[in-house]
N, C-alpha and C positions, 0 to 999 in steps of 0.2 A: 504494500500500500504506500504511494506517495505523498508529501509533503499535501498537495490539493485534496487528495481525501480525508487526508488530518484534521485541515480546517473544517472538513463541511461535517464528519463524521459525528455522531450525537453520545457515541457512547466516551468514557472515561478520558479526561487529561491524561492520565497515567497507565492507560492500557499496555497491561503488561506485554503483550504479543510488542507493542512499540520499543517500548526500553528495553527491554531486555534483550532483545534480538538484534537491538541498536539502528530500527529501523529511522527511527524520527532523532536524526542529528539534532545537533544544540544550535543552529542558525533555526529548523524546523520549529523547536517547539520556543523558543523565541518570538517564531511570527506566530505558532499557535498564541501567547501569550497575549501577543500585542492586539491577534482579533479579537479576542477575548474583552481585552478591555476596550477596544472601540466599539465590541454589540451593546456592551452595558452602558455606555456612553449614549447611545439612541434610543435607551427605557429598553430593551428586548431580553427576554428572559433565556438566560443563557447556564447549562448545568453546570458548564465547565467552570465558570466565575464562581457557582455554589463550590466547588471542588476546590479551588483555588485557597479561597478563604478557608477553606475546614480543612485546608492543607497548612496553613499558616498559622493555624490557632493549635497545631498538634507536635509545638516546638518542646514538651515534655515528651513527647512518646518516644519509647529506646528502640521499638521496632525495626529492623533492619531497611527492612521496604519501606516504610512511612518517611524514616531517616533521609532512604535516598531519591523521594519523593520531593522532601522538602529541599536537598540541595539542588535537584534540578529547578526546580520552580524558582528558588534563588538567583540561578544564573542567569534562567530565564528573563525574569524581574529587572537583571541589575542590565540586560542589553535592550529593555524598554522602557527606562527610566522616561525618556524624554516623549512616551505615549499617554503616561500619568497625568490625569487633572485633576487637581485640588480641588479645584469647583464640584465636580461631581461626586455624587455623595459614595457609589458606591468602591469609586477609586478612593476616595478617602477614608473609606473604611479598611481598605490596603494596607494603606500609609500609615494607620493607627493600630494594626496587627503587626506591623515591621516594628514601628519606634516602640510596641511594646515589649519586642522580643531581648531577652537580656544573653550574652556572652556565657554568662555563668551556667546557663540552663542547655547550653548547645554540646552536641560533640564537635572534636576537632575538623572535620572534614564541613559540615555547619557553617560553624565558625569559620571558617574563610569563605564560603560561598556568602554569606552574609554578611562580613566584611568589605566585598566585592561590591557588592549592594550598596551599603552604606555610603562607601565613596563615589558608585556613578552617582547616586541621588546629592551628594556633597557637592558633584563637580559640574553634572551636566547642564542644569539652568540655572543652579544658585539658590534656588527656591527652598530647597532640603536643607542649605548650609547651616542653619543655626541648629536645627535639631537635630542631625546629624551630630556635629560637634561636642552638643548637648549630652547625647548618648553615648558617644564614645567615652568622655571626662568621665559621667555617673558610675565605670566601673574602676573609678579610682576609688572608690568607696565601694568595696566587697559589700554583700548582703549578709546578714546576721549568721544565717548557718555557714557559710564562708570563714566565719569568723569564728565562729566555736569548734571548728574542724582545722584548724591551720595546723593543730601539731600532726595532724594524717599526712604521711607522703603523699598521697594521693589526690590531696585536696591542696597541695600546696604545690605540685606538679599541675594541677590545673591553674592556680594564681598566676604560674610562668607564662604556661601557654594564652590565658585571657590577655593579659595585660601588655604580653609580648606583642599581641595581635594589634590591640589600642593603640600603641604606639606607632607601630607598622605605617597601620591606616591614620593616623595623625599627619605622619611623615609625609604619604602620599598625597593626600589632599595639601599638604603647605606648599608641595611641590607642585601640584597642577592650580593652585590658588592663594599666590604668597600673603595674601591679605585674613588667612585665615588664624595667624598666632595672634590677632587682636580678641578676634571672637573667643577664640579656647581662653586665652587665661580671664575675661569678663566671667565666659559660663564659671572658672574653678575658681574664680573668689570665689563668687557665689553656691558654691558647694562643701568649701573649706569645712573640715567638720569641727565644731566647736572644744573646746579644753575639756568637757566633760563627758563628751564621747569616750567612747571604750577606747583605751590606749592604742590597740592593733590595728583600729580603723587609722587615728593617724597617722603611725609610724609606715602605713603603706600608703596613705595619702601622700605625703611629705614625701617621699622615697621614690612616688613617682614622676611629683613636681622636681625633682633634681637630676631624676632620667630627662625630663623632659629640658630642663637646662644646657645639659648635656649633649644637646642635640638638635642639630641646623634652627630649631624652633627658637629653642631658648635660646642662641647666640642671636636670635636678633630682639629679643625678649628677657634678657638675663636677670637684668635690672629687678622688672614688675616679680620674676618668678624667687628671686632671693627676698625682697619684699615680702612677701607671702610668708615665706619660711622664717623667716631673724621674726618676723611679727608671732608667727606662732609660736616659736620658741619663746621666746617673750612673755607670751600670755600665760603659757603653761607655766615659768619661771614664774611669775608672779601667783597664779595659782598653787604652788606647794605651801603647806603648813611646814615650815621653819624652825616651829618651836622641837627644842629638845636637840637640838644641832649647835652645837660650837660655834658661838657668835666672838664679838671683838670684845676681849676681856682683860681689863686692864691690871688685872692680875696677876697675868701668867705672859698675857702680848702673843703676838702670833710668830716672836721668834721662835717659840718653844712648842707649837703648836705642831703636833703629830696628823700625819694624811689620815689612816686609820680611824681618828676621832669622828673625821666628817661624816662618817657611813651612815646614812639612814636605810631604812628596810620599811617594807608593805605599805608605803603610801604610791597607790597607781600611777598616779599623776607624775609624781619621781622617779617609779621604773620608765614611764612611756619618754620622759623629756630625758631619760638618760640611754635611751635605744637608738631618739632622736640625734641625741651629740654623735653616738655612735658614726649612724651615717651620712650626716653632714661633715663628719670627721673624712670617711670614706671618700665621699662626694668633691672634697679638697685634693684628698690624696690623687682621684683620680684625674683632675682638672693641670696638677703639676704634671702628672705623666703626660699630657694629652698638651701640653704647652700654653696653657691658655687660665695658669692661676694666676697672672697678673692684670688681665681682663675681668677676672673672676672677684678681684678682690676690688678694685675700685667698685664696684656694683653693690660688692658684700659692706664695704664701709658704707656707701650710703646708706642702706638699711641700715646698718648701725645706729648711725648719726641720727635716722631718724627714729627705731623703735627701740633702743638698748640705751643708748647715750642720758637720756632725759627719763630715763626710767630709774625709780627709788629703791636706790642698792638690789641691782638685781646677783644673782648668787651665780646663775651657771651660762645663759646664754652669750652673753660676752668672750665667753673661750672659744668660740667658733671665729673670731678674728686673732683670737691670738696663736689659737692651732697652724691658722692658714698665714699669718709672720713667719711660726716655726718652720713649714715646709720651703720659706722664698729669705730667708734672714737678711739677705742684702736687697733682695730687692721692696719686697711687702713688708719684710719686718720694718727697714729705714722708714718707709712712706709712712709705717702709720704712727711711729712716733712722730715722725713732723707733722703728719695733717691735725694729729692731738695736739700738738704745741701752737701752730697757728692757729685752734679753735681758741687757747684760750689766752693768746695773745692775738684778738681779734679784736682791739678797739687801735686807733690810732697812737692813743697815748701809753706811755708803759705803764702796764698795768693801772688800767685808769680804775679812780676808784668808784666803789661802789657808793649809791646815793641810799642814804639811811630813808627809810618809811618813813621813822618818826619826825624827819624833820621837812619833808617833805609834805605830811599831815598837817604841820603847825602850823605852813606856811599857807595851807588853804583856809579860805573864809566861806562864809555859807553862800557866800553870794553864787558860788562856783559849782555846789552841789550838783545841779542840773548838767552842768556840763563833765564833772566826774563822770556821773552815770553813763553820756553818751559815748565821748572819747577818753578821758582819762585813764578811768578804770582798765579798758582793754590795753593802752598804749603801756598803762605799768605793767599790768600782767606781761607783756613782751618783753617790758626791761628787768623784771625778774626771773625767766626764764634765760634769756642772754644772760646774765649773772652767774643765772646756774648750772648752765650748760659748761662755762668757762672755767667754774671750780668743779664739776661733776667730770671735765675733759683732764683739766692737772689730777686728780685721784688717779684716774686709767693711765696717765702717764707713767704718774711717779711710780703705782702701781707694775704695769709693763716694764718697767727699765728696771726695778728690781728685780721681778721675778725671770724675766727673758733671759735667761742663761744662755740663750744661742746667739744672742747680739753681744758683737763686739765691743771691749773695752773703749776703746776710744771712740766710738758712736754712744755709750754711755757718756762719757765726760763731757763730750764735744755738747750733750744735750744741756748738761750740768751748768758749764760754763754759761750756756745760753741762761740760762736760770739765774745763774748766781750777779749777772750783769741788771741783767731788768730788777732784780732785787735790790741791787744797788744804787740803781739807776733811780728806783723809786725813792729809797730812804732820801735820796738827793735832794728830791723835789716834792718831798711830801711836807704839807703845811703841817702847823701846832696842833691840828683835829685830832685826837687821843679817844673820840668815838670808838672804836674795839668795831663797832658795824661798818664801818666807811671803810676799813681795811681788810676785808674778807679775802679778795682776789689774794693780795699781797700775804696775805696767812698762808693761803692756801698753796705758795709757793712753794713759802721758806716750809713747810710743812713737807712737801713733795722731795724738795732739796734732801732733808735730814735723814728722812726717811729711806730714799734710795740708799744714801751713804750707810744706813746699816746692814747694809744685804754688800755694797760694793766698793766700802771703804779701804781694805786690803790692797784692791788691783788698781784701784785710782792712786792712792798714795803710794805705789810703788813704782809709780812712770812720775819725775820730778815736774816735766810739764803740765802733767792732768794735776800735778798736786798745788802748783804756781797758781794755777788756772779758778783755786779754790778759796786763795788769800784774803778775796773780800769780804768772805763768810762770815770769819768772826765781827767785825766790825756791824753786819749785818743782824746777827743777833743780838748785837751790843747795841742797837739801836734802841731809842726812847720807845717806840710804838712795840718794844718786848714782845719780838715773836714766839717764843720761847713757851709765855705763857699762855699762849693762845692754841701751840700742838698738843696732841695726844701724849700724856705721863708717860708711858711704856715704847713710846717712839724717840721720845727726849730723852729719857734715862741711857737705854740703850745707845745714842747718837753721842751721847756726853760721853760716855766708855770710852766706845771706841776711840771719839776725837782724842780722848785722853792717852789712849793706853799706843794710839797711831803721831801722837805728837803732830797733830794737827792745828792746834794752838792751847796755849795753856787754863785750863779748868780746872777753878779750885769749888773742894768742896761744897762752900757756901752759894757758890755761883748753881751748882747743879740744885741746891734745896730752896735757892730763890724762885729758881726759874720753876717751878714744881708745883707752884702754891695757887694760881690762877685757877677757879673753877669751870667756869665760860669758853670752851674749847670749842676745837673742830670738829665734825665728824670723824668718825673712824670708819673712812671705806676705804678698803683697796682693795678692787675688783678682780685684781688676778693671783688671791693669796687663796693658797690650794681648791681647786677642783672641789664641788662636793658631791660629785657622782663617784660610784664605784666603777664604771664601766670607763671612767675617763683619766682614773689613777695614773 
């Protein structure tokens, strides 16, 4: 029987004498498909359309026949994409048995005829594109039984093959429609699964968005998709319960602070953001290999800058930039100490000071009320934020240059110097204002300064240059505005030793038990003093 008797014949779409005998090629039943959908397209009742559809809605059936039923009809489908009209109700009953069928429910042989599909209707009028897209992202997010079966080989050999597929057909469609990595990362904001979802769901959300980074997609898209990621980590960061974990204790000080301590156990939230550092760890690793982690990193600092930097002592997300210093030390590591140092030498004057509230308040009269409300209020909110960005940026400095053991000694000093000048520079030119609030930046310095020195006082005073380079310090401390009493007791004490015991200049007793007495200090953060995941020990 030929192709012309195909069409006109009444009995079965899938008449076995046809397929299996191999008489109705795949051009054949193709155009069967395509009359199919133009009888029902002129109201005429047609079996083969009933056939069609109850071919489509039987994407759970394992039957061998049904299986290979439904792949033809797929192939069929995806080389009559451009026969399909929306408008008509019974193609669009088509269309809403396709975008309902899911990856997860298919076999493998399915699954790519259906993938095939997906991308003609992605590509051939444009019409498909957003749900298409739609439905490919949706299986970045496994379905509940997916989820409760991950530790099955079998169920986790299927994760590969789904998701390998996704990607696939991502790839394809960016390549037949370069406009389409706008649309995907819209739809996977908006699917992002929230901090409180089951840990597994995001650890293979995240894991896909950094495949997809990874790949011609994300290189023109890097930006928005590390965005994504530094945010969610972030959020979960801020979501762990804290208590019971080894804070900054002025007791003991975090010279003496053991990794071991940090370990928390059975808070979800903690195991999932600590799977995550894993593979964002990973995600770096592989981005050095593949030449392209310095690309990678100006993208990842941005995200920083905007969702870790201004964030309130956050504990663990922040290592993901300092992971990726570690993998490039001359080249990521240099940059992001200096983009830290111009953040917080970011006004024109040195270290300009900061403006007290309170005196700022005094100087308003009621008359101005109305106008606080409108502009004022928001305009200070900005210059309190720039305030705090700029001593929230010297912590992660001073921070990093201590802790960064793979950065070179004199890329330390050379930072120091820079420090120990504008510190001076200040004392120079700072007026008789003994406000303790108007001096914040400037605390925040010499705080950063002393601090390093007690992790890197050794290797800096034993090159005579890096130690010349340090002379103005003391003078600097010696200063009327007593910075001294403004740093953390256990960073001072500590900083007085060693200055002492390194002949850095001479400290007598009473000088260390003066300097000690101020209650009104800085905060105690530095963001890169031990890891407190176990998996990032």
């Amino acid at each position: 029987m030929g192709a012309a008797e195909v069409l006109t014949e009444p009995s079965s779409l899938y008449e076995a004498n046809y397929v299996s005998k191999g008489v109705l090629s795949d051009m054949d039943m193709v155009i069967t498909v395509r009359n199919t959908l133009a009888s029902v397209k002129h109201g005429e009742s047609n079996d083969r359309y009933d056939e069609l559809v109850k071919t489509l809605q039987a994407t759970k059936n394992s039957e061998p026949a049904v299986t290979a039923q439904l792949v033809t009809l797929l192939k069929a489908l995806a080389g009559s994409v451009a026969y399909i009209d929306i408008d008509i109700i019974q193609h669009q009953k088509i269309i809403d048995l396709v975008f309902g069928m899911s990856l997860w429910d298919l076999k493998p042989d399915v699954m790519d005829a259906f993938v095939d599909l997906l991308i003609s209707l992605a590509v051939t009028t444009g019409k498909y594109l957003d749900r298409c897209l739609t439905m490919l992202v949706h299986h970045f997010v496994p379905p509940d039984w997916v989820i409760k079966r991950l530790s099955q080989p079998r169920v986790i050999d299927q994760k590969m093959e789904v998701l390998s597929r996704v990607h696939k057909a991502l790839l394809k469609i960016f390549f037949l429609f370069p406009l389409a990595p706008s649309f995907i990362l819209v739809r996977l904001d908006k699917i992002m699964p929230k901090t409180h979802i089951k840990g597994q769901v995001v650890e293979i959300f995240v894991e896909n968005l950094l495949k997809l980074e990874n790949s011609p997609i994300g290189q023109v898209n890097s930006s928005t998709i590390l965005m994504m990621v530094m945010k969610r980590l972030g959020d979960m960061d801020l979501e762990i319960d804290w208590n019971g974990i080894p804070q900054d204790d002025s007791s003991r000080g975090m010279f003496s602070m053991e990794i071991e301590d940090t370990m928390n156990e059975g808070d979800v939230v903690f195991e999932s953001l600590d799977k995550l550092m894993v593979i964002s760890f990973d995600h770096l690793e592989s981005c050095k290999l593949a030449g392209r982690l310095d690309e990678v990193f100006e993208n990842l600092f941005e995200a920083f800058v905007k969702y870790i930097l201004d964030t309130s002592k956050p504990k663990v997300s922040q290592f993901l930039m300092f992971y990726a210093c570690s993998l490039d030390p001359e080249n990521c590591g240099v940059k992001f100490g200096s983009k830290l140092m111009d953040i917080f030498l970011s006004s024109k004057e040195p270290l300009k000071r900061q403006v007290s509230s309170s005196l700022l308040w005094s100087k308003l009269t009621p008359l101005f009320h109305v106008l606080m409300k409108t502009w004022f209020v928001p305009l200070w909110f900005c210059f309190s934020l720039f305030f705090y960005n700029r001593m929230t940026a010297m912590a992660y400095l001073a921070s990093y240059l201590a802790r960064g053991k793979f950065l070179p000694v004199s890329y330390v000093a050379s930072m120091l110097k820079r420090l120990v000048e504008e510190c001076a520079e200040y004392c120079r030119i700072c007026s008789d204002d003994i406000n303790s609030a108007a001096h914040q930046i400037f605390y925040s310095a010499c705080q950063a300064i002393i601090y390093v020195l007690c992790f890197r006082m050794r290797s800096i005073l034993d090159v005579p240059r890096f130690r010349s380079e340090l002379i103005p310090l003391e003078s600097i401390l010696m200063h009327k505005l007593n910075p001294l009493k403004k740093c953390i007791p256990w960073v001072v004490a500590e900083f007085l030793k060693q200055a002492k015991a390194g002949g850095l200049f001479v400290v007598s007793d009473s000088f260390i038990s003066d300097k000690l007495l101020e209650s009104k200090r800085l905060d105690a953060f530095f963001p890169f003093d031990p890891c407190l995941l176990k998996r990032n020990l």
